[in-house]
TORGUMAR-731686 format. One record per residue (C-alpha): x, y, z. Coordinates in nm, 2 decimals, decimal comma. Layout:
# TORGUMAR-731686
{x->X y->Y z->Z} .
...
***
This chain:
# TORGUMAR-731686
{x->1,90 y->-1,26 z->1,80} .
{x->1,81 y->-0,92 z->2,04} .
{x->1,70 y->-0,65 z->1,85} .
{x->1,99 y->-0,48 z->1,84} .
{x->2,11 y->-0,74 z->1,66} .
{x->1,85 y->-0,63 z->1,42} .
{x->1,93 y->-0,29 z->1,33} .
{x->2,28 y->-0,33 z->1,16} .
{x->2,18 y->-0,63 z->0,93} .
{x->1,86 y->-0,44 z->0,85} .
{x->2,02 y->-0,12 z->0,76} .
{x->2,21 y->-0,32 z->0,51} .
{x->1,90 y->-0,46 z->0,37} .
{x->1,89 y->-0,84 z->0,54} .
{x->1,55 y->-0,95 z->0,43} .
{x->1,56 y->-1,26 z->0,69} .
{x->1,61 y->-0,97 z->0,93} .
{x->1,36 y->-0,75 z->0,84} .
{x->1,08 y->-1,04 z->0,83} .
{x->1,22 y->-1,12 z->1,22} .
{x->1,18 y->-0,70 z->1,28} .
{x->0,84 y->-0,71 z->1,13} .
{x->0,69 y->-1,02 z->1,35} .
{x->0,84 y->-0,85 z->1,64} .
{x->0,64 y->-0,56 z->1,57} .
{x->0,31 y->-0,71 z->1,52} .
{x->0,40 y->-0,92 z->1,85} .
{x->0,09 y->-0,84 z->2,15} .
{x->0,40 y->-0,91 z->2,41} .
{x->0,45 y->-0,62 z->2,62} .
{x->0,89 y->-0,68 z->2,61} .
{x->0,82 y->-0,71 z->2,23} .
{x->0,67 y->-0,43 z->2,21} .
{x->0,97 y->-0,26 z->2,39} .
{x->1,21 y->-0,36 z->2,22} .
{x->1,02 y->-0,32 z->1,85} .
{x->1,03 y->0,04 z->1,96} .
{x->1,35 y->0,04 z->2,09} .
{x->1,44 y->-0,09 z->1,74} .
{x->1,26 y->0,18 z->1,52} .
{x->1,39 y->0,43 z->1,70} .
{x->1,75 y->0,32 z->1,63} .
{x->1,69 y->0,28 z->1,24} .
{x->1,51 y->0,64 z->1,30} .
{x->1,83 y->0,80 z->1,25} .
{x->1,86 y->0,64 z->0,92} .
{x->1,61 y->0,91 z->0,75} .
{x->1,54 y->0,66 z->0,44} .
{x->1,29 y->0,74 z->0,27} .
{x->1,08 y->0,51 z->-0,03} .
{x->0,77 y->0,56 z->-0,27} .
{x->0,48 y->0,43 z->-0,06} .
{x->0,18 y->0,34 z->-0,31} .
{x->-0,12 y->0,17 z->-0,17} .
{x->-0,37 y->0,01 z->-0,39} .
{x->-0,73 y->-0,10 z->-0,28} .
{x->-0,99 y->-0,30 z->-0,50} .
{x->-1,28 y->-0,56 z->-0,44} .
{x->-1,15 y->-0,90 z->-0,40} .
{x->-1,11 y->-1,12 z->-0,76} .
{x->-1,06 y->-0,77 z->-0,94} .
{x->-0,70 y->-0,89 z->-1,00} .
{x->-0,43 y->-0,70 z->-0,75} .
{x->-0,18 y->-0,95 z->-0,66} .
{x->-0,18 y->-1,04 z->-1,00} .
{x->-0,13 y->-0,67 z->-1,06} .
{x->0,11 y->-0,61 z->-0,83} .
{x->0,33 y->-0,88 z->-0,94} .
{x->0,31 y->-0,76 z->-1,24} .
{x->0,39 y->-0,41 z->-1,17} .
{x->0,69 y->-0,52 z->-0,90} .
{x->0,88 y->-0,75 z->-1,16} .
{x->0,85 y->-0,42 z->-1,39} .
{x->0,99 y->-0,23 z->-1,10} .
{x->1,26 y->-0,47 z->-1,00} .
{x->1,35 y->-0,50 z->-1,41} .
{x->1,47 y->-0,15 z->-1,34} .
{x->1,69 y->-0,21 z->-1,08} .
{x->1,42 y->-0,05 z->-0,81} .
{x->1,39 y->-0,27 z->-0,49} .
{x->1,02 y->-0,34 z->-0,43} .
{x->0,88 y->-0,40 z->-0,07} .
{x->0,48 y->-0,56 z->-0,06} .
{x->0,30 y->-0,54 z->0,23} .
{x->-0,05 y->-0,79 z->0,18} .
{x->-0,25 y->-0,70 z->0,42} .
{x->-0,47 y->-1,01 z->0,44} .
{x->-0,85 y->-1,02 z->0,63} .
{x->-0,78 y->-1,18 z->0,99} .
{x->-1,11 y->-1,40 z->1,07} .
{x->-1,27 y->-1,19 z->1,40} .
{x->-1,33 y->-1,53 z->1,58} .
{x->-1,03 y->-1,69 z->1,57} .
{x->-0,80 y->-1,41 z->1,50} .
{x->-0,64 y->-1,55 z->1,20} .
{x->-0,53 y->-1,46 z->0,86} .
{x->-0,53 y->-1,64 z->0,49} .
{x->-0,17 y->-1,51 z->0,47} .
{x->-0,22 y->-1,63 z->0,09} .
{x->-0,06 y->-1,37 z->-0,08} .
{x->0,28 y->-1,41 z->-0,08} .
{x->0,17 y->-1,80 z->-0,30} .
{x->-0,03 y->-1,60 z->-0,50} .
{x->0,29 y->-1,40 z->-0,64} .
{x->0,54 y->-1,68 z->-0,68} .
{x->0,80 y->-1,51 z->-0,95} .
{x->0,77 y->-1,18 z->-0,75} .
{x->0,84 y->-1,35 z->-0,42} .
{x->1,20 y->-1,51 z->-0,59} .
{x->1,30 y->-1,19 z->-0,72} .
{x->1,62 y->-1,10 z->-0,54} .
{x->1,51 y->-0,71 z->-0,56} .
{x->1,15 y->-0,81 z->-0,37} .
{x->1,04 y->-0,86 z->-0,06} .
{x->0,67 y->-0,99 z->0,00} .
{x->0,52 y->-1,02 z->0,36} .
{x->0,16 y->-1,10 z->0,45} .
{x->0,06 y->-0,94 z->0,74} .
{x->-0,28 y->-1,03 z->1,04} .
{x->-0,47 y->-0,76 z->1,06} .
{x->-0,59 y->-0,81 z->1,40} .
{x->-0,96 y->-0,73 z->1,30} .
{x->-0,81 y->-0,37 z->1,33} .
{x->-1,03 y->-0,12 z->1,15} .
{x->-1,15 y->-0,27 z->0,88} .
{x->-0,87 y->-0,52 z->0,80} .
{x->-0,55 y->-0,28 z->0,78} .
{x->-0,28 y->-0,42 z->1,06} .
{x->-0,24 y->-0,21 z->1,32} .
{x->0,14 y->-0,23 z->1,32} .
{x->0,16 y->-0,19 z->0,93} .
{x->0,31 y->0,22 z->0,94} .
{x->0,58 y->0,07 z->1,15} .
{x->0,65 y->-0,23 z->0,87} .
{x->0,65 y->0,04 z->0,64} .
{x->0,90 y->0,25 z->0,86} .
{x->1,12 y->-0,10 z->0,83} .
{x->1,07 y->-0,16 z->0,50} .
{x->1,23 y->0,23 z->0,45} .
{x->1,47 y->0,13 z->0,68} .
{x->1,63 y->-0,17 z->0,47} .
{x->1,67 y->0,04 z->0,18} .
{x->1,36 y->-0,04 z->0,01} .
{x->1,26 y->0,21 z->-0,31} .
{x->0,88 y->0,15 z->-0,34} .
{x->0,66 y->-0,02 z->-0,12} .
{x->0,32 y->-0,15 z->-0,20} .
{x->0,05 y->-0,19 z->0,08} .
{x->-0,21 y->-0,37 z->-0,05} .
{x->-0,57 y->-0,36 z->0,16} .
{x->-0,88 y->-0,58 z->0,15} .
{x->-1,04 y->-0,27 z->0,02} .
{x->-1,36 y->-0,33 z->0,33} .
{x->-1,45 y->-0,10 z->0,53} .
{x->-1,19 y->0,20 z->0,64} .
{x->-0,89 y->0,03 z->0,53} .
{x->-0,89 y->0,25 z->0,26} .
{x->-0,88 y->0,57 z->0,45} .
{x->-0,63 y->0,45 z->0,69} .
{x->-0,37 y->0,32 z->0,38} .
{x->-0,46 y->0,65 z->0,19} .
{x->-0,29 y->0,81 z->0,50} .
{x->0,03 y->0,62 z->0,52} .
{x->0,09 y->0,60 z->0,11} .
{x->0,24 y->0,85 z->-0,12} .
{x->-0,03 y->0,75 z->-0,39} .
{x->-0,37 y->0,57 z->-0,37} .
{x->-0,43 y->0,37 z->-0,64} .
{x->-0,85 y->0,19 z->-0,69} .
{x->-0,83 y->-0,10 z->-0,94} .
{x->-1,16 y->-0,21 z->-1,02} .
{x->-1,27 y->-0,47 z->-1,30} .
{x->-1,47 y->-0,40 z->-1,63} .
{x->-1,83 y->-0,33 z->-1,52} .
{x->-2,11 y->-0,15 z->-1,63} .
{x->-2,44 y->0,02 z->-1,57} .
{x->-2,53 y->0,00 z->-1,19} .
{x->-2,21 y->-0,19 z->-1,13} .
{x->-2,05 y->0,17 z->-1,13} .
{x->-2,24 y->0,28 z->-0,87} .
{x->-2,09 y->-0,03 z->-0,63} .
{x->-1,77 y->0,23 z->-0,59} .
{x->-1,81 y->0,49 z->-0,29} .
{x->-1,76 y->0,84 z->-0,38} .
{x->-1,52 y->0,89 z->-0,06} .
{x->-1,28 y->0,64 z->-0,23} .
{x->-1,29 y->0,78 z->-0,57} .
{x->-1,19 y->1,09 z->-0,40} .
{x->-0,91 y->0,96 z->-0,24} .
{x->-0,75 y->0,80 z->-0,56} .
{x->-0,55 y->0,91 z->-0,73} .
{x->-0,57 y->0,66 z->-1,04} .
{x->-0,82 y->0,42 z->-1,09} .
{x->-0,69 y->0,15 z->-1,29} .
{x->-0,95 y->-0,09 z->-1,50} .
{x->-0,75 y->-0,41 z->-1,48} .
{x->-0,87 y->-0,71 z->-1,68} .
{x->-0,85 y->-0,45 z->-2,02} .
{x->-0,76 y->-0,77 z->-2,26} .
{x->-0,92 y->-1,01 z->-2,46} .
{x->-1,34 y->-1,03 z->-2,48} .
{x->-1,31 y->-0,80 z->-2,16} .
{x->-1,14 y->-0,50 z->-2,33} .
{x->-1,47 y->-0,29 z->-2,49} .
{x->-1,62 y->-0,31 z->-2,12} .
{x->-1,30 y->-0,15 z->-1,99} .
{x->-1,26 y->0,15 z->-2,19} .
{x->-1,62 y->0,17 z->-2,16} .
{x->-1,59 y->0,13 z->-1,76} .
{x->-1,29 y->0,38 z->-1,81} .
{x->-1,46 y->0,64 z->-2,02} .
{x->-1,74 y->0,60 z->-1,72} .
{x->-1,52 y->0,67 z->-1,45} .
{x->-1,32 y->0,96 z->-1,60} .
{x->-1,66 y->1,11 z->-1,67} .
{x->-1,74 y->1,10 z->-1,28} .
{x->-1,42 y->1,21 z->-1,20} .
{x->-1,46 y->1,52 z->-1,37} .
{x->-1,72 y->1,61 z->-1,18} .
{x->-1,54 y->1,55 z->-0,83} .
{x->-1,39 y->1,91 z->-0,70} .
{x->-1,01 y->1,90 z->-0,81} .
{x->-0,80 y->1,86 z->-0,50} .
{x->-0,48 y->2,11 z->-0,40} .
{x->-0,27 y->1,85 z->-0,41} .
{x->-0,37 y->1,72 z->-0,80} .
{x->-0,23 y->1,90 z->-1,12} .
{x->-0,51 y->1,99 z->-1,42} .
{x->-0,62 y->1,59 z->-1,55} .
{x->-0,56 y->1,41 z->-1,21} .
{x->-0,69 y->1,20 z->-1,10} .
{x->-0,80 y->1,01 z->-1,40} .
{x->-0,87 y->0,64 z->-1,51} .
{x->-0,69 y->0,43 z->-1,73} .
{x->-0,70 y->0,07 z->-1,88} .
{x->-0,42 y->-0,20 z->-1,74} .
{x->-0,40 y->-0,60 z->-1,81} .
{x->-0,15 y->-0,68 z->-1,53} .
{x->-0,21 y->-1,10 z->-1,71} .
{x->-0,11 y->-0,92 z->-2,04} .
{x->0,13 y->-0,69 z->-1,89} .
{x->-0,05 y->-0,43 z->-2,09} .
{x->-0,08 y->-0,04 z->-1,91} .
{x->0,15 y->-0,11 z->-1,63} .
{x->0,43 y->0,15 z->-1,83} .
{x->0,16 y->0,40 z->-1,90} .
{x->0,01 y->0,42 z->-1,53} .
{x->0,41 y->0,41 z->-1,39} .
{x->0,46 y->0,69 z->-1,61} .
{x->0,14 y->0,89 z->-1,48} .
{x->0,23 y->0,85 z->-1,12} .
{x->0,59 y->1,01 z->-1,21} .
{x->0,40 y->1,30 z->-1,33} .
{x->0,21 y->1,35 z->-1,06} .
{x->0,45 y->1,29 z->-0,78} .
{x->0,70 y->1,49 z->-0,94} .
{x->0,45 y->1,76 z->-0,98} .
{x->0,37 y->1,77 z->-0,56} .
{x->0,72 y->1,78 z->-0,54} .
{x->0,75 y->2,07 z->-0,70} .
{x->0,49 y->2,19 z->-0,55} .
{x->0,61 y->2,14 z->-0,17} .
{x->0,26 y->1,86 z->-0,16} .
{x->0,50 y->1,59 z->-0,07} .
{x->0,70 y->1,72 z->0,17} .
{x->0,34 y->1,89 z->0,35} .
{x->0,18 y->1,55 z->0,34} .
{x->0,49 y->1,34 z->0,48} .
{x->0,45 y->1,60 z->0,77} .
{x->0,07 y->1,51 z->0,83} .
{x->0,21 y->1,12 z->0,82} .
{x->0,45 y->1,18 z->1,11} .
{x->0,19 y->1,38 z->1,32} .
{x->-0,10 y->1,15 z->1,26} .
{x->0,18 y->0,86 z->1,35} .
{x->0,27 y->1,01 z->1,66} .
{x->-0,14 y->1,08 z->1,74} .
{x->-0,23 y->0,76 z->1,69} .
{x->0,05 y->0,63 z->1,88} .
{x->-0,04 y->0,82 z->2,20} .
{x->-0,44 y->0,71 z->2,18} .
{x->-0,33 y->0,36 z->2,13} .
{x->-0,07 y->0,40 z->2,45} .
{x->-0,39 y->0,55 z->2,68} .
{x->-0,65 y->0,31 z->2,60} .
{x->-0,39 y->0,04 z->2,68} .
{x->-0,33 y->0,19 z->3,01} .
{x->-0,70 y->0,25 z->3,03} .
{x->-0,80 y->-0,12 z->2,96} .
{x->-0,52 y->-0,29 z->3,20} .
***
């Protein structure tokens, strides 16, 4: 199947297609790479657009039992979920757990889902290099939200922060010094931090751990983009399914509020141009490195 091929059956959201479109997009072969472009540009013209949310956290805090959690609340609603894992690629061998897409097993048979794990090519800090353009294919096939989850090492967060509509930090119930383990440069680019893990014997450390972090948050300059309150902290259980209305309901708010404001449309702008930047360095220092 060419990529042309591609384009029509992706356009009417063929997710067989769209995994084919995505590994010919993370290919290294130079006439993959030619025709992957050759491929976005067609499903350019399309103009879809989805909710991109990225979500960061320390590894065992919970996320892809959160974002199962969340997407099968999502897809209950009729929205069609897209969830990009990107998973740490080993620097000496190049390869990637890829164990994601196990770790969400009803999610990955929901009809309305799509889950791919993605190498990240030791590419700054574990975030694929290619991963804006599965997000442009993702959008393509009709997708309403898509998830990108990061590693949460390194700059991964700064470079998913750039792609996503919202940032979301989900941390687990800590206390004392454990709050200082967060770096203020991700706080600030959050805009909800979610305590997951708010159940059982855990729960009094997560309001506590809640009430902590919406206390340092207050003291964080408000951004332009943020209405008075954001962003905040609140308490989720993705195991208990507990929160995951609450927070959907607070990231409503606040995207509708940018909209409203013209934030969405300014920072979908900075997206493209920073696309197209990044594109154009990555194109000279292949041509410098032949």
């Amino acid at each position: 199947m060419t990529a042309a091929d591609l384009a029509p059956l992706i356009a009417e959201g063929d997710r067989r297609a769209l995994a084919r479109a995505i590994t010919l997009v993370e290919s290294r072969r130079a006439d993959h790479r030619e025709a992957a472009l050759a491929l976005l540009a067609d499903l350019a013209r399309l103009k879809r657009q989805a909710l991109r949310i990225g979500l960061s956290g320390t590894p065992g805090v919970g996320k892809s039992t959160f974002i199962e959690s969340f997407g099968l609340m999502l897809t209950a609603e009729g929205l069609r979920v897209a969830v990009l894992a990107v998973d740490p690629s080993s620097a000496r061998s190049g390869g990637s757990i890829l164990g994601d897409k196990t770790r969400m097993e009803r999610l990955s048979r929901e009809p309305l889902a799509f889950i791919r794990p993605s190498p990240s090519q030791t590419h700054l800090g574990g975030v694929a290099r290619r991963t804006r353009e599965a997000v442009a294919l993702c959008e393509a096939a009709g997708f309403d939200i898509i998830l990108i989850e990061t590693v949460g090492v390194g700059q991964s967060e700064t470079v998913v922060a750039q792609l996503c509509d919202l940032f979301l930090l989900l941390l687990a119930p800590a206390g004392g010094d454990e709050l200082q383990g967060v770096k203020r440069g991700i706080m600030e680019m959050a805009d909800l931090i979610l305590v997951n893990k708010a159940d059982g014997d855990l729960k009094p450390a997560a309001m506590r751990t809640v009430a902590d972090y919406s206390g340092a948050l207050h003291l964080l300059r408000r951004r332009p983009q943020d209405p008075e309150g954001f962003p905040k902290a609140l308490p989720v259980s993705a195991l208990a399914d507990e929160g995951l209305a609450g927070a959907w309901a607070e990231m409503q708010a606040l995207l509708e509020w940018r909209r409203a404001n013209g934030h969405s449309d300014r920072r979908r702008a900075e997206q493209a141009r920073h696309w197209f930047e990044e594109e154009v360095r990555q194109g000279l220092l292949a041509v410098l490195t032949r």
